[in-house]
N, C-alpha and C positions, 0 to 999 in steps of 0.2 A: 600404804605409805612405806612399810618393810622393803616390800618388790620394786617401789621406784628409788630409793635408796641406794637399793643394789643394784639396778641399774646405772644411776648414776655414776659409784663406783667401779664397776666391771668396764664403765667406758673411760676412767681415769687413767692416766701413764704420766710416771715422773717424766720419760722421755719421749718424743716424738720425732723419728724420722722421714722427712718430706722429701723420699729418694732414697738410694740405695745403690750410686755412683760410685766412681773414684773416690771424691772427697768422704762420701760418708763411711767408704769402707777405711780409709784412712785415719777419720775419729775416730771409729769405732775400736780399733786397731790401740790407739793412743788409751782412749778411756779402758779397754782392758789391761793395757801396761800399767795405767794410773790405780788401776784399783777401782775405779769411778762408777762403774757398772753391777757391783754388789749391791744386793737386795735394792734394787731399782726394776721396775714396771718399763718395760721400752717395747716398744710398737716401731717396727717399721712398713713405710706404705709407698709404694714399686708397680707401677706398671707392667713392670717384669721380674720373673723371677731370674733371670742373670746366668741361664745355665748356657751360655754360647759365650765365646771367644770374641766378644764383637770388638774390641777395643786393642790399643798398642800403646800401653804407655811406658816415655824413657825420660834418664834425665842421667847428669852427668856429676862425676861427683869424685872423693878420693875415698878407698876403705878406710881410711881412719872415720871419716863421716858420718855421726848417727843415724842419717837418712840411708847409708851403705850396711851402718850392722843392725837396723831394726827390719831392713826388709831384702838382707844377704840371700833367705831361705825362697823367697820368691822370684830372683832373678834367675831369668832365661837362657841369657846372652848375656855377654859383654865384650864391648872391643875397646883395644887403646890406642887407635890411629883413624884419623881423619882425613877425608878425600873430598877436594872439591872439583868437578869437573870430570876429567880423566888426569886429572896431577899426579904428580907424586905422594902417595901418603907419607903422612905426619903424622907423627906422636904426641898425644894428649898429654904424656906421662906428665906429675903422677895421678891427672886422674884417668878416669873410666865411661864410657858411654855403656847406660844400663840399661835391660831391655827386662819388663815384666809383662805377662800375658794378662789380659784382662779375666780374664777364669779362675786366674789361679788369686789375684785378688779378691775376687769373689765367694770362692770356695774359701781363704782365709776370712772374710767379714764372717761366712756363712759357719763354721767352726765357732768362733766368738757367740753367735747367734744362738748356738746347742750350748754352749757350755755355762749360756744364761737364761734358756728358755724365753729368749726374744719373740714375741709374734710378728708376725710376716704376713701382711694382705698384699695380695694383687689389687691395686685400683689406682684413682685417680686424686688427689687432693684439690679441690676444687676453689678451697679460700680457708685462708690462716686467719684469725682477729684476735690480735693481743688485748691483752687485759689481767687482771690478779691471778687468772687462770684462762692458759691460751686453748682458745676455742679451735677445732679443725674439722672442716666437713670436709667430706669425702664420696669418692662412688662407695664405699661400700659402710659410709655409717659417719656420724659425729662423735669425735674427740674430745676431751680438755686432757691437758698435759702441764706440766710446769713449765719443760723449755720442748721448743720447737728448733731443730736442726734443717734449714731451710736448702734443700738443692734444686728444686725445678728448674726446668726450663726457665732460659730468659727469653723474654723478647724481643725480639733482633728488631722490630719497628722503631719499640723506644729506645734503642739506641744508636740507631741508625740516624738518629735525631743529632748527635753528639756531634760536633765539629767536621772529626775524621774516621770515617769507619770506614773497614772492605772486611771481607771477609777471607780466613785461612781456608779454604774447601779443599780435599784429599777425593782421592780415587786408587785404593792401591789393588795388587795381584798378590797372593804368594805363590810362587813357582819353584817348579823342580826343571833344573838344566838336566839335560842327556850328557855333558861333562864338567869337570870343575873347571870352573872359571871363577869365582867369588875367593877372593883372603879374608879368611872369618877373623881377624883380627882388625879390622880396616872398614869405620862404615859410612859410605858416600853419602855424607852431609845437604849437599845441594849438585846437583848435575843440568846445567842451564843447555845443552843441547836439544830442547825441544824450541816449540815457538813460543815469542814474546810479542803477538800480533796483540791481543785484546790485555794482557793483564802478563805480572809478572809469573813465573812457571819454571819449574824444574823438579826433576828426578831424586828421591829422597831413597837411599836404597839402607838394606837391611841384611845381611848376610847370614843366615842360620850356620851355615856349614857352605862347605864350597861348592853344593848345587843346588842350593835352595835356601830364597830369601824372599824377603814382600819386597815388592817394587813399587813404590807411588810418586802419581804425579802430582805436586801440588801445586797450587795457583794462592798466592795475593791479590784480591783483587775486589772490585763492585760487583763483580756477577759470581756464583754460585758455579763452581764446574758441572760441567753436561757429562752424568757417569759412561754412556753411549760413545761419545768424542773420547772423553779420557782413555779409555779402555782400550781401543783403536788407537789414540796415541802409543798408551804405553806396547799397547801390540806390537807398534811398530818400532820401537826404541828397545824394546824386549832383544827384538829379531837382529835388529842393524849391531846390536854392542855384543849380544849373549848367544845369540843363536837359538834352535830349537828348545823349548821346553813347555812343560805342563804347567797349566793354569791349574793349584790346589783349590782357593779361597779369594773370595775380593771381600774389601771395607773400603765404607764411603764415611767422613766425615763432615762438619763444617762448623768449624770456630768462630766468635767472634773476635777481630783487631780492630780495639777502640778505642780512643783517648777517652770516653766516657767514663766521667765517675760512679764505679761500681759503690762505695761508702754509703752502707745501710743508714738508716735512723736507729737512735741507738735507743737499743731493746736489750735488756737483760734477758728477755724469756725466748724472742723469738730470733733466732741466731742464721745469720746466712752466711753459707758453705758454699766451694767450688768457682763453677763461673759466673755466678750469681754474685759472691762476695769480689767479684775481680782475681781471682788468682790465675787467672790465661794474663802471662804480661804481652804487653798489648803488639809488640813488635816482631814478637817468635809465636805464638803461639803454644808455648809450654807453659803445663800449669802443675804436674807431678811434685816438685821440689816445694810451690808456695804451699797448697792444699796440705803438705805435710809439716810445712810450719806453722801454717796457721791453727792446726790441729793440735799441736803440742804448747802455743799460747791457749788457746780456751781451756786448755789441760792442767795449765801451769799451777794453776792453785783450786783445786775445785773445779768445777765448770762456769767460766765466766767466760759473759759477752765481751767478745772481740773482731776488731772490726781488721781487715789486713792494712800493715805498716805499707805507705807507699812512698817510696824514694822520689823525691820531688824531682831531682838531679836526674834521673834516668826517666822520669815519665813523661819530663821536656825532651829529653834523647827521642823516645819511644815515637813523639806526637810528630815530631819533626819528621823521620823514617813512613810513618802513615801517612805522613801530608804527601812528600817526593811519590809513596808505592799508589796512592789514589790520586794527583792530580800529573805524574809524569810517571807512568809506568811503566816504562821504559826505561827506564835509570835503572832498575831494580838489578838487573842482572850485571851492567856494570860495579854498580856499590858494591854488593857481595862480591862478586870475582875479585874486585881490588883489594876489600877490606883482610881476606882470607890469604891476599898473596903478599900484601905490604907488611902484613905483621904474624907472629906468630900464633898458631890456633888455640894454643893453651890461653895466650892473652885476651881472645877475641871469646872463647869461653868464659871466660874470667869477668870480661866485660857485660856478656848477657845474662851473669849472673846478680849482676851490680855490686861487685866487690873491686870493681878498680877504685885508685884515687883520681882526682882530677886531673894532673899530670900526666897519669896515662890514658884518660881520658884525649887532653889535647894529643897526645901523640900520633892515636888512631883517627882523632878526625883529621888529624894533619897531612894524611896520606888518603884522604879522600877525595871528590868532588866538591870542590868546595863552591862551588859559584851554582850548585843546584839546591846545596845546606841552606846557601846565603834566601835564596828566593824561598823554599820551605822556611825560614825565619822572617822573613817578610811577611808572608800568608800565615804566619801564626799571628803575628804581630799584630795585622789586621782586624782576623776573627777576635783576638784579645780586646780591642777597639772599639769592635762595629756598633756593642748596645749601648756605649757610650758616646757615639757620633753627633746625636742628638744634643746632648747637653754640651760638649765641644763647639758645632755651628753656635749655637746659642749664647757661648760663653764668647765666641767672637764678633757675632751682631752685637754686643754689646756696646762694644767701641765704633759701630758704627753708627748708632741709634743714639749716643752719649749725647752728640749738640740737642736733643730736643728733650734733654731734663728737667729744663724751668717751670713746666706746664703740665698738669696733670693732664691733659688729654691729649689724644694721638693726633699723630699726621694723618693724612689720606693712606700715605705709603701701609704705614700703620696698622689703620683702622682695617685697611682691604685687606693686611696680611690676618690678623688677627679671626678678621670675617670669612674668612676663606677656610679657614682652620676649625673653627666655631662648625660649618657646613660639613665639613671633610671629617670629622671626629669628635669635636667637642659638644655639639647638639647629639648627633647619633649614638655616641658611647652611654648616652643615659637615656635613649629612646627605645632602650631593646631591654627595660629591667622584667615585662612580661617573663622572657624568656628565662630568667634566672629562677623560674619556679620557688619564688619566697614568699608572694604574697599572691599566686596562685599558680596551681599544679601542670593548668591545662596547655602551657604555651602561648594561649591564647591573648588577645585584648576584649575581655568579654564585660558586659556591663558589671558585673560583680568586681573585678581586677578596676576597672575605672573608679568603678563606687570607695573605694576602697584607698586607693591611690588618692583621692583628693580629700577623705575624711582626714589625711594624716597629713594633708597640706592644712587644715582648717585651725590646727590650735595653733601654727607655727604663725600662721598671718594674723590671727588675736592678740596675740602675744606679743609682734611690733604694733599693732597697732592700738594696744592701752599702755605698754611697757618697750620703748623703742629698745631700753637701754638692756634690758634682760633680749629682748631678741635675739639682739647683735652679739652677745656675750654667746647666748645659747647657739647662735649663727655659727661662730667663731670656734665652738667646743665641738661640735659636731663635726665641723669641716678638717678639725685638726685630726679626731679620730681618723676621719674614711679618708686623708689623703696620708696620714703616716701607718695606716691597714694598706691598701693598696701599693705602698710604697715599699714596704716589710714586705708583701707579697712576692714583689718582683724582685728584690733583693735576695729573696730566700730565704728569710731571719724569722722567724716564728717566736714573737715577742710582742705583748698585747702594751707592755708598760714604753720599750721601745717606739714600739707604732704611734704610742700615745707624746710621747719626749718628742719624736723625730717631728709630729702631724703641729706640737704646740711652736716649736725652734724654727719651723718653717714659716710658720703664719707671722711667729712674732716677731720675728727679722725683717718679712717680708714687709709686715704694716708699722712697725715701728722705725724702721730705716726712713721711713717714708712718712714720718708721722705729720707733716705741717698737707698733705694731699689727703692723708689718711682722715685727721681734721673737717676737713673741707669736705670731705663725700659724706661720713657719718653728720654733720649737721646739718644737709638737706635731708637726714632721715630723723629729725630730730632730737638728736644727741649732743650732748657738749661733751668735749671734752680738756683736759687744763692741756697749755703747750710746751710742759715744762719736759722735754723728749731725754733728756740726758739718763735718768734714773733708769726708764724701762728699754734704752737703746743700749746704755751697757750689759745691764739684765740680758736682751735679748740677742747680745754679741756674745757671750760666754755662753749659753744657751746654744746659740750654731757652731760654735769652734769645739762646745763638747762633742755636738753632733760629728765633725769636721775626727776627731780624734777615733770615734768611738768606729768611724767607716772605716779610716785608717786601717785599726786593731784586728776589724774583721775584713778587713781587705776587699772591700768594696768602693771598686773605682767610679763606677755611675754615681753612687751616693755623693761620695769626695768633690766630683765636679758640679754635682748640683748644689753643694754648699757654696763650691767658688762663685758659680753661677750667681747664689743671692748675696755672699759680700761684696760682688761688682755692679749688681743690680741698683745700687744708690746714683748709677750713673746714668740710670735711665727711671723711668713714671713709672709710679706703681699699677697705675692699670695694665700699662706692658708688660711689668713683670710678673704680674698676674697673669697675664694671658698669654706669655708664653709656656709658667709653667704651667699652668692648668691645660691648656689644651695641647702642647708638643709632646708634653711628657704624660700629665698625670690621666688626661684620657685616654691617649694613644696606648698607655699600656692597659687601662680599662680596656679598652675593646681588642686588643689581643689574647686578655687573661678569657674576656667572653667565646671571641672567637675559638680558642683551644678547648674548652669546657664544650660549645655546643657542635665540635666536631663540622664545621658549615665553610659558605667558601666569604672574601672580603665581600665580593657580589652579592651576595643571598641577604648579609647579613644588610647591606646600604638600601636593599628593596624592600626589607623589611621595615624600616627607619624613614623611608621616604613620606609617608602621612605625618610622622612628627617635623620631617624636617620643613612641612609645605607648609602647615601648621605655623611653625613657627619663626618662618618668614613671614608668613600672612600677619601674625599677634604682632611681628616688630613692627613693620609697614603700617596695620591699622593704626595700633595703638601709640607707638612713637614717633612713627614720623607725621600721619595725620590727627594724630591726637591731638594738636595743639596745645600741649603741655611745654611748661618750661624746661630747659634744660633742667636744672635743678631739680622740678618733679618726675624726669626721665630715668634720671639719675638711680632718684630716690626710686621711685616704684621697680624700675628693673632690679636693682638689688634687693626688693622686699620679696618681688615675684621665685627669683634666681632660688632665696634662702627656704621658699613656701617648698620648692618642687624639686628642691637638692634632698630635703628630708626625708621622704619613702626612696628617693635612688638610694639616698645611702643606707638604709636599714637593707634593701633589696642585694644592696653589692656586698652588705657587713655580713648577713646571713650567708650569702656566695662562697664568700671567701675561705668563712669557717666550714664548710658543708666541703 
């Protein structure tokens, strides 16, 4: 018992470092200025041990600067004049373009590291799992720790996902010229003399001394630069401007530039650093300056979780600049030429640090392209739109569907649209809850998964059929759950009381708007109910306008139009407004939440669905239309059928959801 004790302990760390990058040697830098790191247990775990030069990082600033005099000791270089093209250089003054070697940061962490007997594995972190004590496995063993310092890798899939993304890719040389040719005070920013055939691209230069500097070619772009082509380029571009010289050293990198929101879930324990937490802003490619503020917030009072401050004003600037660099790449090298020649470069620094005001905001786009800004603001506009299109069409078939209110049932036009839908999504989104492995593992439809699946329709059809009125109730509380759960889902909102507000304020708008229809369907199953609507219509008017306020607060526009959607809805039948939302909206996004989950194509997942859907053309036809039942019994049984077989989907998609 002794010996596992001590085990347990010996694998414990107040601190846990997931990487041993930039950013972490930058904390780590912070927490020993802070004092933070006395009598503290800290583990770092690195792929690498850090003993090569592989990295360039710079960032621009003035010595009055705390980010100038905490890290005075490790800068390389510095220049104070800026060159774009083959221009004239310009003066930064008063600030400075700073140049630190990646080793020497390194060997600084690695200092810190001795002077607190930090441990150091080489491996791989393979899964974090938060909790009262954060769990870490690893290639070379399991952790717990109190806080985890999160840098890995991202990946570039999932956020490649994100509206607007290309990537920054680099290829540089450092070289020695045979004569001076370089002004080591002067460092060529962007040099756009190469090609702009596939993506945006230019010459980033670096001056050591006036024969030796890194030369890199960088590209903006969808595609990854070719280190082979680069190399050959810069060869070539070496040769035509500088003439002879020696090849030292090459680095290759690759950033990502994404409008995607980096903003963690928020953890007290397990903390993400770097380009993990978003500090590459998304238009440059620099992240040196944020990594070192965001280090000195988690610092500010103890070690607390912080998430990076994002300037909303500059992150529409940012999206806008990715939309032109990935949908017209070809802009890219005009923008920059003009932006660097219409205004001054201390301003145009000033701006990519996001310290102008709006005023000089307009000024610099005022000397822009403007009619390429305008179409990047259109294309945002759109993406801003698109997952709300749905509820838009809808909120305007409204007014055209309005003359056939009087009647609770449909037109032909109607009925085919709503059937068509029903076929296309609305039967299928709930024919594939196998796959959701909740009420069995296999994927399978195996007699167990059937057997199973209808014992949990069996009390629900008892239940109308000795007590209608508890059914319907029961009907009605379940359905509110799984359409205001799926609806939180896709909204983003992680809120069970929410789900449950939103799933009640939908149903009860939608059937009490509509209460004299609402009436009339419930006593073909029979129910009476009184038709005094005024009490539970205002109830369930304040009920959707809190919802209507509460989407507002949190700035969800789908939500907002799905409320308009049901205060307009009084202008059309509640079975239409039924079957709009349930199948445009509340299945369609069921079957994409599945679809994302089982990783499959729309095809695979409609061939799978095909037995239920043959199925259940065959039940309507036998049963409804040659059944020879009255309307009234059609009515009635398909809504008893509907309520028997919605009960295991939704326990199967509630389980999902939370899983």
């Amino acid at each position: 018992m002794i010996s596992k004790i001590s085990l347990i302990e010996s694998n414990f760390y107040d601190i846990i470092f997931s990487g041993w990058g930039a950013s972490a040697c930058i904390l780590l830098n912070e927490m020993d200025k802070q004092n933070l790191l006395s009598s503290k247990k800290v583990l770092i775990i690195d792929p690498s041990e850090k003993l090569e030069n592989d990295k360039t990082f710079c960032f621009w600033s003035t010595k009055e600067e705390d980010i100038f005099k905490d890290y005075r000791l490790l800068i390389s270089n510095q220049w104070s004049g800026i060159q774009i093209n083959n221009s004239q250089p310009e003066s930064i003054s008063p600030q400075f373009y700073f140049h630190i070697n990646s080793i020497d940061l390194y060997d600084k962490a690695r200092s810190i590291i001795e002077k607190y007997t930090i441990k150091v594995l080489v491996g791989k972190i393979t899964r974090i799992q938060n909790g009262a004590k954060v769990k870490v496995k690893s290639s070379e063993g399991s952790f717990t720790c109190s806080y985890v310092f999160d840098s890995r890798s991202i990946d570039f899939e999932k956020i490649k996902k994100s509206n607007h993304f290309i990537y920054q890719s680099f290829f540089g040389l450092k070289i020695r010229l045979k004569h001076k040719v370089f002004d080591e005070s002067v460092y060529r920013m962007m040099d756009f003399r190469v090609s702009q055939q596939v993506a945006t691209q230019f010459v980033y230069i670096l001056p050591y001394d006036s024969t030796s500097a890194l030369i890199e070619l960088t590209r903006f772009g969808k595609k990854v630069i070719h280190k082979a082509l680069a190399k050959q380029q810069l060869i070539e571009y070496i040769h035509n401007y500088f003439g002879e010289h020696e090849v030292i050293a090459d680095e290759f990198g690759v950033i990502p530039m994404a409008s995607h929101n980096f903003k963690s879930k928020k953890s007290e324990k397990v903390i993400q650093i770097g380009t993990r937490a978003g500090s590459v802003k998304p238009s440059t490619g620099y992240a040196f300056k944020n990594m070192y503020t965001h280090a000195k917030e988690i610092c500010s009072d103890g070690i607390q979780s912080k998430n990076i401050t994002i300037n909303k004003r500059f992150a529409f600037y940012d999206q806008l600049l990715l939309i032109i660099l990935s949908k017209w790449p070809q802009m890219g090298k005009p923008i920059f030429e003009r932006l660097f020649s219409k205004k001054r470069s201390f301003l145009i620094l000033k701006f990519l640090d996001e310290k102008t005001s709006i005023r000089e905001d307009l000024s610099i786009f005022g000397k822009l392209q403007i009619g390429v800004f305008l179409k990047a603001l259109c294309y945002w506009f759109f993406n801003k739109l698109k997952p709300s299109i749905v509820a838009i069409l809808f909120i305007v078939s409204i007014f055209l569907f309005e003359n056939n209110s009087s009647s609770i049932f449909l037109t032909d036009f109607q009925l085919g649209l709503l059937s068509f839908g029903l076929l296309l999504v609305g039967i299928p989104h709930g024919a594939l809850d196998h796959l959701t492995e909740t009420i069995s593992k296999k994927k399978k439809i195996t007699f167990s998964f059937i057997s199973k699946y209808l014992l949990l329709m069996v009390p629900i059809f008892f239940l109308w059929y000795y007590q209608p009125l508890l059914g319907l109730v029961f009907f009605l509380i379940y359905s509110a759950w799984h359409f205001g759960q799926t609806d939180m889902n896709y909204w983003k909102i992680k809120s069970n009381w929410l789900s449950m507000f939103w799933g009640v304020s939908l149903l009860g708008y939608m059937l009490f708007s509509h209460l004299d229809e609402f009436i009339v369907i419930v006593q073909y199953l029979g129910v009476n109910f009184s038709d005094n609507s005024f009490p539970v219509l205002i109830f369930s008017k304040i009920l959707l306008l809190s919802s209507f306020l509460i989407a507002f607060f949190k700035r969800k526009l789908n939500w907002m139009l799905w409320c308009v959607f049901l205060l307009l809805s009084t202008k059309i039948s509640l079975l239409l407004t039924f079957g709009i939302y349930f199948i445009f909206h509340h299945s369609r996004i069921g079957w994409m939440d599945l679809k994302a989950n089982l990783k499959t194509s729309h095809f695979n997942m409609f061939v799978k669905a095909i037995p239920f859907n043959v199925g259940a053309v065959a039940i309507y036809f036998l049963f409804f239309v040659k059944g020879g039942f009255s309307l009234q019994q059609n009515i009635s049984y398909f809504f008893i059928f509907l309520s028997c077989i919605s009960f295991p989907h939704i326990i199967c998609m509630s389980l999902f959801y939370k899983k």
